[in-house]
C-alpha positions as CSV (number, residue, x, y, z in Angstrom):
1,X,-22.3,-1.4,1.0
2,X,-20.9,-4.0,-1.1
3,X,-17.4,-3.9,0.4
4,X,-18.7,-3.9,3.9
5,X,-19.5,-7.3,5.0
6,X,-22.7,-8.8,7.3
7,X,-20.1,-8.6,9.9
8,X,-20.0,-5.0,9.8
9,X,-23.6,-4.4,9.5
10,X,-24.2,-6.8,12.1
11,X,-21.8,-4.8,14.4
12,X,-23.4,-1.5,13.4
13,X,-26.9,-3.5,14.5
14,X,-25.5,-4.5,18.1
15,X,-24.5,-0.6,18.4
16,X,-28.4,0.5,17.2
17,X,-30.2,-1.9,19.9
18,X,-27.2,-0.6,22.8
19,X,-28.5,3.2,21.3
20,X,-32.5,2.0,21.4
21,X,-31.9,0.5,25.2
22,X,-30.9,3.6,26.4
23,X,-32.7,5.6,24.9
24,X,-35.7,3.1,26.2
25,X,-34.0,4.1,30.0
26,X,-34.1,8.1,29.3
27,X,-38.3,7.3,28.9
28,X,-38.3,7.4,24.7
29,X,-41.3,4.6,24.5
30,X,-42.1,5.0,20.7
31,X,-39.8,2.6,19.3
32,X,-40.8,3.4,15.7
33,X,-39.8,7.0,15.6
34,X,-36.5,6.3,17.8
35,X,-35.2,4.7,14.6
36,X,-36.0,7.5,12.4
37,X,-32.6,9.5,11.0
38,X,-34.4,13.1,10.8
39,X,-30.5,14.6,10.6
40,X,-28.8,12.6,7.4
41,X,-26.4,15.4,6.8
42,X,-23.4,16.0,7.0
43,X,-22.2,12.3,8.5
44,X,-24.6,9.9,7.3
45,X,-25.5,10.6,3.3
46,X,-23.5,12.9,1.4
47,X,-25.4,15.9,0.5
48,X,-26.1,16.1,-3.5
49,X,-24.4,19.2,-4.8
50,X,-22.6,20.5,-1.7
51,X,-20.2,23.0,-2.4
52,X,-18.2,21.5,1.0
53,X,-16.4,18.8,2.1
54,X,-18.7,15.9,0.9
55,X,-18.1,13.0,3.5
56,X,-16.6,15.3,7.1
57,X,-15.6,12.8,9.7
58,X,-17.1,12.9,13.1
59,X,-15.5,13.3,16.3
60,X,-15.2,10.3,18.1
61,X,-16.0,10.3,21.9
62,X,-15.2,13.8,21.8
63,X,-11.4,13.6,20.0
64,X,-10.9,14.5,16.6
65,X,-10.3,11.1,14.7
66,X,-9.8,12.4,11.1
67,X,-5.8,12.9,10.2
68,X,-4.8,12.0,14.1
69,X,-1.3,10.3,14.1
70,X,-0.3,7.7,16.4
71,X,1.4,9.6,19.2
72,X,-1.9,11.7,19.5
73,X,-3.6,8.3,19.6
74,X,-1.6,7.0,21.9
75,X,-2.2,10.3,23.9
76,X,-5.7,10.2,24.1
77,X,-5.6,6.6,25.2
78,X,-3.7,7.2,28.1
79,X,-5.1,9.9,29.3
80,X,-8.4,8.0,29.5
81,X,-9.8,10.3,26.9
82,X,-10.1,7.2,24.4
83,X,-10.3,3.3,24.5
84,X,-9.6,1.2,21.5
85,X,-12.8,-0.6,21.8
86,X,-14.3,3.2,21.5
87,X,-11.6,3.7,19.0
88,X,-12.2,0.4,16.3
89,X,-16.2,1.6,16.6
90,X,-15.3,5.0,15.0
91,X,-13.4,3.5,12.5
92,X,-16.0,1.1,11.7
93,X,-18.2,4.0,11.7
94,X,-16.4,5.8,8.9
95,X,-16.0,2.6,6.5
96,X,-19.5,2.4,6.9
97,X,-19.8,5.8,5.8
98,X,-17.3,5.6,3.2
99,X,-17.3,2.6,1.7
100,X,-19.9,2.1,-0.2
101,X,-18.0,4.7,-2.5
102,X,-14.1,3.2,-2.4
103,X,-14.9,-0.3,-1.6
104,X,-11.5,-0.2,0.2
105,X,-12.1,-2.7,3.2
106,X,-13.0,-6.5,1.6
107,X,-14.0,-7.7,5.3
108,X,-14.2,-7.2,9.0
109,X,-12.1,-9.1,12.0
110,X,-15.3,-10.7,13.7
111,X,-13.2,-10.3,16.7
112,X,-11.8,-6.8,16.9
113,X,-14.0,-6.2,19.5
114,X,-13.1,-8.4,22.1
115,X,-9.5,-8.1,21.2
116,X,-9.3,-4.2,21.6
117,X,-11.5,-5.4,25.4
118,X,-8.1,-7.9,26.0
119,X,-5.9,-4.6,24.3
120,X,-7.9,-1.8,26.8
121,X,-7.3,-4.5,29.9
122,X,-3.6,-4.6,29.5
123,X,-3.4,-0.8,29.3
124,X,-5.2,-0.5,32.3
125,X,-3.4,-3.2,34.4
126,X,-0.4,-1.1,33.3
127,X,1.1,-3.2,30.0
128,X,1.6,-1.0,27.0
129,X,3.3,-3.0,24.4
130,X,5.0,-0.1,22.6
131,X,3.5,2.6,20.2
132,X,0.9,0.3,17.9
133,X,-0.3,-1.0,21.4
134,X,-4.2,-0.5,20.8
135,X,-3.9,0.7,17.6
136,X,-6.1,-0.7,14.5
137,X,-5.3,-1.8,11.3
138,X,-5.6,-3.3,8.0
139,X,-3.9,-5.8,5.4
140,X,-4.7,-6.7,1.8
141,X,-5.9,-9.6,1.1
142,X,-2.9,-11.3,-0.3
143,X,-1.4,-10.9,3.6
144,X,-1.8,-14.5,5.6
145,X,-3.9,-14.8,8.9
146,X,-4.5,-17.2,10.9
147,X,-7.5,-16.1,12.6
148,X,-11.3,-15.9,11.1
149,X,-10.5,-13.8,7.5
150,X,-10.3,-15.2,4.7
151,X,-6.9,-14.6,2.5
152,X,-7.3,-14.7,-0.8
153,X,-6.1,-12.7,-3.4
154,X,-9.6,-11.2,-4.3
155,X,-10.1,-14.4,-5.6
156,X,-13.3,-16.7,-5.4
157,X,-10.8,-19.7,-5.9
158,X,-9.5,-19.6,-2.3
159,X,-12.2,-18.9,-0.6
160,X,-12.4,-21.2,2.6
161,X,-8.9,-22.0,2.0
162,X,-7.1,-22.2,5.6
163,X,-3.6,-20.9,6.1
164,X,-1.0,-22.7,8.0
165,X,0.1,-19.2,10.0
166,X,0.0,-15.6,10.1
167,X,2.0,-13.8,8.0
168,X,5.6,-13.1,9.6
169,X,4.7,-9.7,9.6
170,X,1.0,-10.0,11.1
171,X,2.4,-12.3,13.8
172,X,5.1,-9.1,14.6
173,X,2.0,-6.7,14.8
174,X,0.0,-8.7,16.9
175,X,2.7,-9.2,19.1
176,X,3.6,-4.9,19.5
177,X,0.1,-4.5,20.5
178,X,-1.4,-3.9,17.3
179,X,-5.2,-4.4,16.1
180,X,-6.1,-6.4,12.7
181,X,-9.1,-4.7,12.0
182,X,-9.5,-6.3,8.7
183,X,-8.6,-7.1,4.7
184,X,-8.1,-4.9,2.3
185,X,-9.3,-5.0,-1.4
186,X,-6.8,-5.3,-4.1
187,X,-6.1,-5.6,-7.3
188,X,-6.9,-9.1,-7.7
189,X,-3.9,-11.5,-7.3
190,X,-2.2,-8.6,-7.3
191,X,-2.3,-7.9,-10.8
192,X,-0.3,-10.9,-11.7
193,X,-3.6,-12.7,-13.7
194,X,-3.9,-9.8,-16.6
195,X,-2.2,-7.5,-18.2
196,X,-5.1,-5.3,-19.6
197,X,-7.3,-4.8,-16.4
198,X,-8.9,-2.6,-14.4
199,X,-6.3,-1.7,-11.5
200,X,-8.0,-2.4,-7.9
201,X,-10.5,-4.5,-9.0
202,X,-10.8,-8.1,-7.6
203,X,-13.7,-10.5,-7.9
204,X,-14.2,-10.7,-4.2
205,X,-13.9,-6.9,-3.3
206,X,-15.5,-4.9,-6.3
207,X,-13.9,-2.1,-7.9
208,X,-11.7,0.2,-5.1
209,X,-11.6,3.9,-5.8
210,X,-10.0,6.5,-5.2
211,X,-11.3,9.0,-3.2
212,X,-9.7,12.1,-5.1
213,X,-11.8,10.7,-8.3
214,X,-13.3,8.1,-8.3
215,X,-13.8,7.3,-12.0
216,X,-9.8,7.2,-12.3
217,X,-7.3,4.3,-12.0
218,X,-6.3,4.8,-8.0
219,X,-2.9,2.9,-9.2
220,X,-0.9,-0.4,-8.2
221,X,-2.6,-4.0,-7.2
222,X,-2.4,-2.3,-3.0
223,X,-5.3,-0.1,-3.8
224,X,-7.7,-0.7,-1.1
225,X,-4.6,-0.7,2.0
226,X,-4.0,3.2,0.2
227,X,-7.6,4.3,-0.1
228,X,-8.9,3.3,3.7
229,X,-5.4,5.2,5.1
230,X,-6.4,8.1,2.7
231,X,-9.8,8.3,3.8
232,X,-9.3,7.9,7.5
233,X,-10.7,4.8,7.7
234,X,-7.6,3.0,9.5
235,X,-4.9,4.7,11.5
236,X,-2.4,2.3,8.7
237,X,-2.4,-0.6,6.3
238,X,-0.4,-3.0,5.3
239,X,0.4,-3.7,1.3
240,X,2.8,-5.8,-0.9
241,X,5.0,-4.4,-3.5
242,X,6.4,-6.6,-6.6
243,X,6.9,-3.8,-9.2
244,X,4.5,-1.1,-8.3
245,X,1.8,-2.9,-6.4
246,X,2.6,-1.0,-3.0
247,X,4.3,2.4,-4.9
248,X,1.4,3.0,-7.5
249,X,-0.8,3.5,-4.5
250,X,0.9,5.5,-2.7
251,X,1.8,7.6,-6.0
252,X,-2.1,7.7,-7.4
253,X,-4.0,7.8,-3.8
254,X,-0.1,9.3,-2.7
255,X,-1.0,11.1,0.4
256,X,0.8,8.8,2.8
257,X,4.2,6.7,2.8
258,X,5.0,3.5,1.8
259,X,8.9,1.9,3.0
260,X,9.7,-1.2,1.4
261,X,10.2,-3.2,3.9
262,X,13.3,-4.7,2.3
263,X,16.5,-3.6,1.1
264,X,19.9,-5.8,-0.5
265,X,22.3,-6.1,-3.2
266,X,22.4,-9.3,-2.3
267,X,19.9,-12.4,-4.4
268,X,18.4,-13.4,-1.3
269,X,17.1,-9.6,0.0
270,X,14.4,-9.9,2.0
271,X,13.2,-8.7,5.0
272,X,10.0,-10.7,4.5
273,X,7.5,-11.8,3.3
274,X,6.7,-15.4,4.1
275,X,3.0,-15.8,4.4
276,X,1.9,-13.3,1.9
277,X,0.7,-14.9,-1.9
278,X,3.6,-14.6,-3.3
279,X,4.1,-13.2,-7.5
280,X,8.3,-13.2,-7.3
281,X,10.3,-14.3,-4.5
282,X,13.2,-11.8,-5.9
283,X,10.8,-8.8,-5.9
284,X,7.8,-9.3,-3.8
285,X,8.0,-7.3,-0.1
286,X,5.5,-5.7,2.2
287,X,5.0,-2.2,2.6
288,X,3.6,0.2,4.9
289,X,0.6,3.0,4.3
290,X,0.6,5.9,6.4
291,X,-0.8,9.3,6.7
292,X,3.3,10.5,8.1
293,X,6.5,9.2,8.0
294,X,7.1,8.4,12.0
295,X,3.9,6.4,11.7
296,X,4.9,4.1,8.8
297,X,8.1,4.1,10.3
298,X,5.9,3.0,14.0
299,X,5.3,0.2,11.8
300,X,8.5,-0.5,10.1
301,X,9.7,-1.3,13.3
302,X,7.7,-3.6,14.1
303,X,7.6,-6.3,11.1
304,X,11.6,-6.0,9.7
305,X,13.8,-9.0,11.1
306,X,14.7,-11.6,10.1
307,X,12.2,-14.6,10.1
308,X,13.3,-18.0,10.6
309,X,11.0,-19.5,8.3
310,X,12.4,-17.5,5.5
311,X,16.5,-17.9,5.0
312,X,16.3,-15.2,2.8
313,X,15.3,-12.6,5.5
314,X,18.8,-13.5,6.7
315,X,20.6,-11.3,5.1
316,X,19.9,-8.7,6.8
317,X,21.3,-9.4,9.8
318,X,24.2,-6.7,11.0
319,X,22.7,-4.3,8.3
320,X,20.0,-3.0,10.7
321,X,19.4,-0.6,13.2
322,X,19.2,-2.7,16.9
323,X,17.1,-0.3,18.4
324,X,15.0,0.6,15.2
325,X,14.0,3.5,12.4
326,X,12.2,5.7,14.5
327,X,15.3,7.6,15.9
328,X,16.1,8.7,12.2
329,X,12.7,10.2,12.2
330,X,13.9,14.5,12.2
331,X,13.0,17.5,10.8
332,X,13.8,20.2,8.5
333,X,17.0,21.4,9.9
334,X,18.4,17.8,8.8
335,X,18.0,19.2,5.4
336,X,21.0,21.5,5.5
337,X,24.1,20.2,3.5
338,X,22.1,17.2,2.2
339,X,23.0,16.2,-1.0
340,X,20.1,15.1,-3.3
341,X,20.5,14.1,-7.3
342,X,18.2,14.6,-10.1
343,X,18.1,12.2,-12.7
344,X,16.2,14.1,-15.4
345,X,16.7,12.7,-18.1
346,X,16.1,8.9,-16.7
347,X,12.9,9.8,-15.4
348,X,11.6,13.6,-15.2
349,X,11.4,14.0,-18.9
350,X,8.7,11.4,-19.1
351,X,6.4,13.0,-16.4
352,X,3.3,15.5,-17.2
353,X,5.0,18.6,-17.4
354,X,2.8,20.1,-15.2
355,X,3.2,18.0,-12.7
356,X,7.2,18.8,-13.0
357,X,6.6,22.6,-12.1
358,X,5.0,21.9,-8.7
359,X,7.9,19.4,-7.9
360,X,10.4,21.8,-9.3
361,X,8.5,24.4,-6.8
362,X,9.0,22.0,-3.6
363,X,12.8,21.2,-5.1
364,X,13.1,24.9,-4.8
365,X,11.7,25.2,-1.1
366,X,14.2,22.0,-0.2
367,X,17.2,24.2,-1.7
368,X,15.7,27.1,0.3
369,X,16.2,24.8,3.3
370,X,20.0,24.5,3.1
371,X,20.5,20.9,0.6
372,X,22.1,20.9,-2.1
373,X,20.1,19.3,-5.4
374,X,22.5,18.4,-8.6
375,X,20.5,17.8,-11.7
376,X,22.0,15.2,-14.5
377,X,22.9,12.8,-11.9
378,X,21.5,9.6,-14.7
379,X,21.6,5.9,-14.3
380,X,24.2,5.2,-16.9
381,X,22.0,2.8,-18.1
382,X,18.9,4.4,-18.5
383,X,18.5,4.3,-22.2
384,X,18.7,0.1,-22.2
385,X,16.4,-0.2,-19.4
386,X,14.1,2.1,-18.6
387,X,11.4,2.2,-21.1
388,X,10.3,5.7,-22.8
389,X,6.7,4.7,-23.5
390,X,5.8,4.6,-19.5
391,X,5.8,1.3,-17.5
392,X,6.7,-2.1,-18.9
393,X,7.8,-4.9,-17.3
394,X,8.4,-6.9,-20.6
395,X,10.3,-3.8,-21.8
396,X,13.6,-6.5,-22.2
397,X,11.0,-8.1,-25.1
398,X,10.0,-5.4,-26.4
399,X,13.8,-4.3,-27.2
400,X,14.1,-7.4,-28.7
401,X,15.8,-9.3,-25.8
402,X,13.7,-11.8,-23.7
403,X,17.1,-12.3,-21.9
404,X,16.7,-9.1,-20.3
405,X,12.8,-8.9,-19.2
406,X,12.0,-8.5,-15.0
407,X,8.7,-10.3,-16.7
408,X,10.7,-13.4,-17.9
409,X,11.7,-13.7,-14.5
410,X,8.5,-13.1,-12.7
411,X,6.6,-15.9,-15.3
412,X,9.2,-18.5,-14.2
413,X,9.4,-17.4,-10.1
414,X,5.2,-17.9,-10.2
415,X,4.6,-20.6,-11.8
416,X,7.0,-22.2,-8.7
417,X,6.1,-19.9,-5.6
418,X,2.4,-20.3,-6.4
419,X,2.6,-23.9,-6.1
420,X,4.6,-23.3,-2.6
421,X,2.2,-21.4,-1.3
422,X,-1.0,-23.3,-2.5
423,X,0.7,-26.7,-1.1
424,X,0.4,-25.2,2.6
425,X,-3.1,-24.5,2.4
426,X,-6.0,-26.5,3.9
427,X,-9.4,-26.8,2.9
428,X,-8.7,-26.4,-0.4
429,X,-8.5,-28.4,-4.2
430,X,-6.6,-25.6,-5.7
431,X,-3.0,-27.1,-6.0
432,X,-1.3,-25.3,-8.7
433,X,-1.4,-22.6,-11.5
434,X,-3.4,-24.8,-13.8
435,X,-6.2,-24.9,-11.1
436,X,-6.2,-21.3,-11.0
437,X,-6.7,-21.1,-14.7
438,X,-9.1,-23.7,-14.8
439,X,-11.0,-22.9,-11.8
440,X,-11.3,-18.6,-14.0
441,X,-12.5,-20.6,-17.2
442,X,-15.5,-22.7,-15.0
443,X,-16.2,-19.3,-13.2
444,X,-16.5,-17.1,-16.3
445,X,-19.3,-15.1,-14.8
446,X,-17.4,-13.8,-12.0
447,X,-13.8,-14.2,-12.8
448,X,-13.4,-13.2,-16.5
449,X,-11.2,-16.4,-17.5
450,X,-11.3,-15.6,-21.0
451,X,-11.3,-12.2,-22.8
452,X,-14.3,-9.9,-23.3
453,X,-16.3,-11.5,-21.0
454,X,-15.7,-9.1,-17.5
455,X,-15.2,-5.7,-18.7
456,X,-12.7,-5.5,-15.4
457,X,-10.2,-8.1,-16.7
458,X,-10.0,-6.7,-20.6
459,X,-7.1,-9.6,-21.1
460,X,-8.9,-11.9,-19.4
461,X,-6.0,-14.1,-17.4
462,X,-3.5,-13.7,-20.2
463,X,-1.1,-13.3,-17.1
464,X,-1.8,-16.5,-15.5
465,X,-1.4,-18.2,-19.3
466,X,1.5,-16.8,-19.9
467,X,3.3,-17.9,-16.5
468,X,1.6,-21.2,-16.7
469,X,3.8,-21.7,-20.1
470,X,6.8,-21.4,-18.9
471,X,6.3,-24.8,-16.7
472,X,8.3,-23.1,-14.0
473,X,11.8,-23.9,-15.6
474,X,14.3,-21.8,-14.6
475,X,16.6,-21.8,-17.9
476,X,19.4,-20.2,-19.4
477,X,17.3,-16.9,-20.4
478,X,15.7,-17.0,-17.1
479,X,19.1,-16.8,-15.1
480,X,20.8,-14.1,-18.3
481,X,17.5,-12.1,-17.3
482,X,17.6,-12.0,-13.4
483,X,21.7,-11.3,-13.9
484,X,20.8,-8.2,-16.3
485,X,18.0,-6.9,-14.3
486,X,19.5,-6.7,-10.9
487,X,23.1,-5.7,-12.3
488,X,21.7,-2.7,-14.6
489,X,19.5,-1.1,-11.9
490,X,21.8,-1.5,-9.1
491,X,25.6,-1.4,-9.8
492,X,25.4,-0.1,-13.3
493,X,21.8,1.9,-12.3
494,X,21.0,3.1,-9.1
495,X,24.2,3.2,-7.1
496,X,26.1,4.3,-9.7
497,X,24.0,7.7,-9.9
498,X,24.4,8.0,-6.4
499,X,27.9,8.1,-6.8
500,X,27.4,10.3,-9.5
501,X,29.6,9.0,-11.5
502,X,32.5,8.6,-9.3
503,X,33.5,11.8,-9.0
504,X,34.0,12.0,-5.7
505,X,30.4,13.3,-5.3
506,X,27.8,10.8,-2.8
507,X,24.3,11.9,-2.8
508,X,22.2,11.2,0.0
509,X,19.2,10.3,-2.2
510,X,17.6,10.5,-5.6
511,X,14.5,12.3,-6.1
512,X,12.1,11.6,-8.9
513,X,8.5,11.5,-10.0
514,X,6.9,8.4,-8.9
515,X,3.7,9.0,-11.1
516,X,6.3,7.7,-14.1
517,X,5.9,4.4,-13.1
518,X,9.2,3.0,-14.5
519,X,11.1,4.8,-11.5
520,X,9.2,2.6,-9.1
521,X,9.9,-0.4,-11.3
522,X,13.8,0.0,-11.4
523,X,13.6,0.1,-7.3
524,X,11.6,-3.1,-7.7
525,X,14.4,-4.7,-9.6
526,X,17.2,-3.3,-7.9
527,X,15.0,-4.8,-4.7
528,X,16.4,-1.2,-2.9
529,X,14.3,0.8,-0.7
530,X,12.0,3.5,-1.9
531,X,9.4,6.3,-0.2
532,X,7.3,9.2,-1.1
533,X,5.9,11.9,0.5
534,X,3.0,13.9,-1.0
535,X,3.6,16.3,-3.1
536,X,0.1,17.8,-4.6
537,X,-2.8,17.6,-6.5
538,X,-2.8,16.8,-10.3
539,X,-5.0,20.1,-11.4
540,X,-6.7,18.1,-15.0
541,X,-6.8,14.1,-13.2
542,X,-7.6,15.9,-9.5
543,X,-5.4,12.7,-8.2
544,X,-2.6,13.1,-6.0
545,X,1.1,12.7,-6.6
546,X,4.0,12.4,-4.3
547,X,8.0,13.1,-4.8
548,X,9.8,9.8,-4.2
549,X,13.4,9.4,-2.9
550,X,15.3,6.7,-3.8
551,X,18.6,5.2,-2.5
552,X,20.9,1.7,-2.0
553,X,20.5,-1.3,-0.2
554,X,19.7,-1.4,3.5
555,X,19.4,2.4,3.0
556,X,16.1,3.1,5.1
557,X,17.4,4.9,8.0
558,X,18.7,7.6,5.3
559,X,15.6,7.9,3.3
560,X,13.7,8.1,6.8
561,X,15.6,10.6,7.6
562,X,15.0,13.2,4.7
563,X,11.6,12.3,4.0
564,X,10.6,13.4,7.1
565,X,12.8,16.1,7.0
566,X,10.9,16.9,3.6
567,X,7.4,16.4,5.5
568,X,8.2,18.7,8.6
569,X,9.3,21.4,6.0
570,X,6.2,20.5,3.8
571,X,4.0,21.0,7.1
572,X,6.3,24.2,8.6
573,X,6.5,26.2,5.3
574,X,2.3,25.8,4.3
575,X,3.2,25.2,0.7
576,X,0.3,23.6,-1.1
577,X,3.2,21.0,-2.2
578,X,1.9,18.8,0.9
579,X,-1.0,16.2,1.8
580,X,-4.7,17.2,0.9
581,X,-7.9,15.3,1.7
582,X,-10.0,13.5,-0.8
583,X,-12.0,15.9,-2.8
584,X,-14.8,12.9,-3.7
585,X,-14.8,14.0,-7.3
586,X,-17.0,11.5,-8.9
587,X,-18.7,10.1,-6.4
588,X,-21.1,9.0,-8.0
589,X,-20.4,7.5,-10.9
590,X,-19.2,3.6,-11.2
591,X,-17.2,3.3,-14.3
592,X,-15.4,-0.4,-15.0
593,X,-13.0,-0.4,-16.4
594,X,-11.5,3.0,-14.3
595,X,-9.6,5.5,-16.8
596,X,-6.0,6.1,-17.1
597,X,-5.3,9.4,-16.1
């Protein structure tokens, strides 16, 4: 139970002695044997070689918990079948089942349960904030709150560090009613320290897993927000995306949908993220994981705006729906006469071919459904900047041409938004960059500061070196890199395949395979929105993988729109091209460093 706290235990302790008393008040007098489990299966300890589902969830005051969406939620709560104090005990309930496998929840609210009392008072007094009102949550651990968590990047160096204020986006949750159940484990500092690391490992938190296999990389720094919302032990989560943090995720655990929760062609872009650890303030953005698209899209609603603490966020204004995403939400029959694009040789010829035939197969079924899908539809620059040998952020280097890296960019806008963030901070002597560094090199044990010596961090913090060289100076190859980056992936890259090439032809969207993680990372630098839907189930790897659509700036309300259009076909048509649960391959075993796959 390393990734459940005391807290939770303690929690699950006050719920035994409730369960002793009455059972003390029905006449059981032998105390010893009212504490014996003689029924371990199926719910408490999975069952060595069962040939059936390994970890089933159980019902919770009678409802059935396990894949239930919001509106059902929501339901069940006001029709007095369901409280959210009842509610945040069944969740706890299944990370303590659970998590002793995926380590996907770093720690617990102490006070979730007298904030779902002050949530369950309002709903009874009549006050129902909106559609989170009651509803539980989590956020990795690079997320600000000002409450009891700690926020620290899966780092030992902040802990006891005080933040100055929620998170913009936290603060917009609490406020619709929503309940922060807890942290999320990550990738640690979001996998800004090393390059050659174990992805979803962090200090703090352990090694997260997937719970499709669990001896495989479950993909991008967000790892833990994915796994609990894969695994049913959250309703959503909350992650950050800088180049594949918040998409990787969702692509390797995949059975859920992220929205990047920002969208511009413009340098300032963002609809948040003040009050999150920052890695690039040109790239980094929150995202949303959810089991379907109208709840992310619950959530979406809730945390974009602009934030007054963070000019950037002003760009947005006039670009946005006034009354929200969730009227784009639809269904199949929005398909018809959509016009989707398939840039195949940009992306599809570097995916596992396999993997391209069950796409292909639900390509086939969205034809089927009245859209058109035109293949050939390239960036024009995809040869310069998308790399060939799978996802590289220094790919501009590699070429040759520091003066065209996203990495020589994300060194420089570190070094500096580190240094913001730590200088807000109470309670704490870690100042800077070089603190970080020093604090891994005094801590060798447990953070790996040097290479060889955690077999988690293979690099060691050759990440942290390498941004801490640059001195934060934002030179001429800095500002030739940011130009070429955000130029070739969104005027000469994404928007021009969109157009098609200007002949007259606008798509509605791209589709492409977001297991090739370079698709993903030209979003990223483009800073345009991004989603996937699930797609299937890798049949060598067992891991899930999605089908992503991409599009422009300030484009959400269109890729809401046919994602969910995708989803209700998915659900409509029974193709095995949709969500699955966790299969728990592996559960067992604890590899470090996890395998590629």
């Amino acid at each position: 139970m390393s990734a459940v706290r005391p807290l939770v235990i303690a929690t699950i302790l006050q719920l035994a002695v409730c369960s002793l008393q009455q059972r003390a008040v029905n006449g059981t007098d032998d105390l010893a044997m009212s504490q014996v489990l003689d029924t371990p299966f199926p719910y408490y300890f999975p069952e060595h070689n069962r040939t059936t589902v390994l970890f089933p969830m159980e019902m919770c005051n009678g409802v059935t918990l396990e894949e239930a969406t919001i509106d059902q939620l929501q339901d069940y709560m006001s029709n007095g079948k369901l409280t959210t104090s009842q509610l945040v005990i069944c969740y706890l309930q299944r990370q303590y089942q659970t998590d002793g496998y995926v380590d996907a929840v770093l720690q617990i609210n102490p006070d979730f349960m007298s904030i779902a009392a002050t949530l369950d008072a309002e709903r009874a007094a009549g006050k129902v904030r909106g559609p989170l009102h009651g509803i539980p949550f989590l956020i990795k651990d690079n997320i600000a709150s000002k409450d009891k968590l700690e926020t620290t990047a899966g780092s030992w160096a902040l802990i006891g560090s005080i933040v100055p204020r929620d998170a913009h986006v936290v603060s917009m949750l609490r406020e619709a009613g929503a309940l922060l159940m807890g942290k999320a484990t990550l990738s640690e500092w979001a996998d800004m320290r090393s390059n050659n690391y174990s992805e979803g490992y962090s200090a703090r938190g352990g090694q997260a897993r997937s719970a499709y296999n669990l001896t495989v990389n479950p993909g991008g720094s967000s790892s833990g927000s994915a796994i609990a919302v894969s695994v049913n032990q959250i309703m959503f989560a909350l992650g950050t995306e800088t180049d594949g943090s918040g998409t990787t995720p969702l692509d390797s655990v995949r059975q859920f949908t992220l929205i990047r929760a920002f969208a511009s062609n413009q340098p300032g872009r963002k609809k948040c993220c003040r009050g999150v650890i920052p890695e690039s303030a040109h790239q980094d953005t929150v995202g949303t994981f959810a089991r379907t698209v109208r709840d992310a899209v619950y959530v979406l609603d809730s945390i974009y705006g602009p934030d007054s603490r963070d000019n950037y966020t002003a760009a947005q204004i006039g670009k946005t729906p006034v009354d929200g995403y969730v009227q784009y939400v639809t269904d199949k029959s929005a398909l018809k006469g959509a016009v989707f694009g398939l840039p195949w040789q940009s992306f599809w010829t570097l995916n596992d071919p396999a993997q391209n035939e069950q796409l292909v197969a639900l390509i086939r079924l969205i034809e089927n459904a009245g859209a058109i899908v035109i293949n050939g539809t390239e960036l024009p620059d995809y040869q310069t900047i998308v790399s060939p040998d799978g996802w590289n952020w220094d790919y501009g280097t590699t070429r040759g041409f520091a003066n065209e890296s996203e990495y020589t960019v994300v060194k420089v806008d570190f070094y500096n938004n580190i240094a913001a963030y730590l200088s807000e901070l109470d309670n704490t002597n870690i100042r800077s960059l070089a603190d970080l560094v020093q604090y891994n090199i005094d801590n060798l044990g447990s953070e790996g500061g040097a290479p060889g010596i955690n077999p988690a961090f293979g690099s060691g913090q050759d990440g942290f070196i390498a941004s801490l060289a640059t001195g934060g100076i934002m030179n001429d190859t800095y500002w030739q890199a940011l130009d070429f980056c955000q130029r070739s992936t969104r005027e000469n890259g994404i928007d021009a395949a969109l157009n098609y090439f200007n002949n007259g032809t606008k798509l509605d969207a791209l589709l492409v395979p977001p297991d090739v993680g370079q698709t993903y990372q030209i979003a990223a630098q483009a800073g345009y929105p991004m989603i996937t839907v699930p797609a299937g189930v890798n049949a060598v790897s067992l891991m899930p993988f999605g089908l992503a659509l991409m599009n422009t700036a300030f484009s959400e309300a269109t890729l809401i729109r046919y994602a969910s259009a995708i989803e209700d076909l998915q659900f409509s048509s029974g193709t095995m091209q949709q969500r699955t649960l966790p299969s728990w391959s592996g559960y067992l075993d604890r590899n470090i460093p996890l395998i590629n796959a």
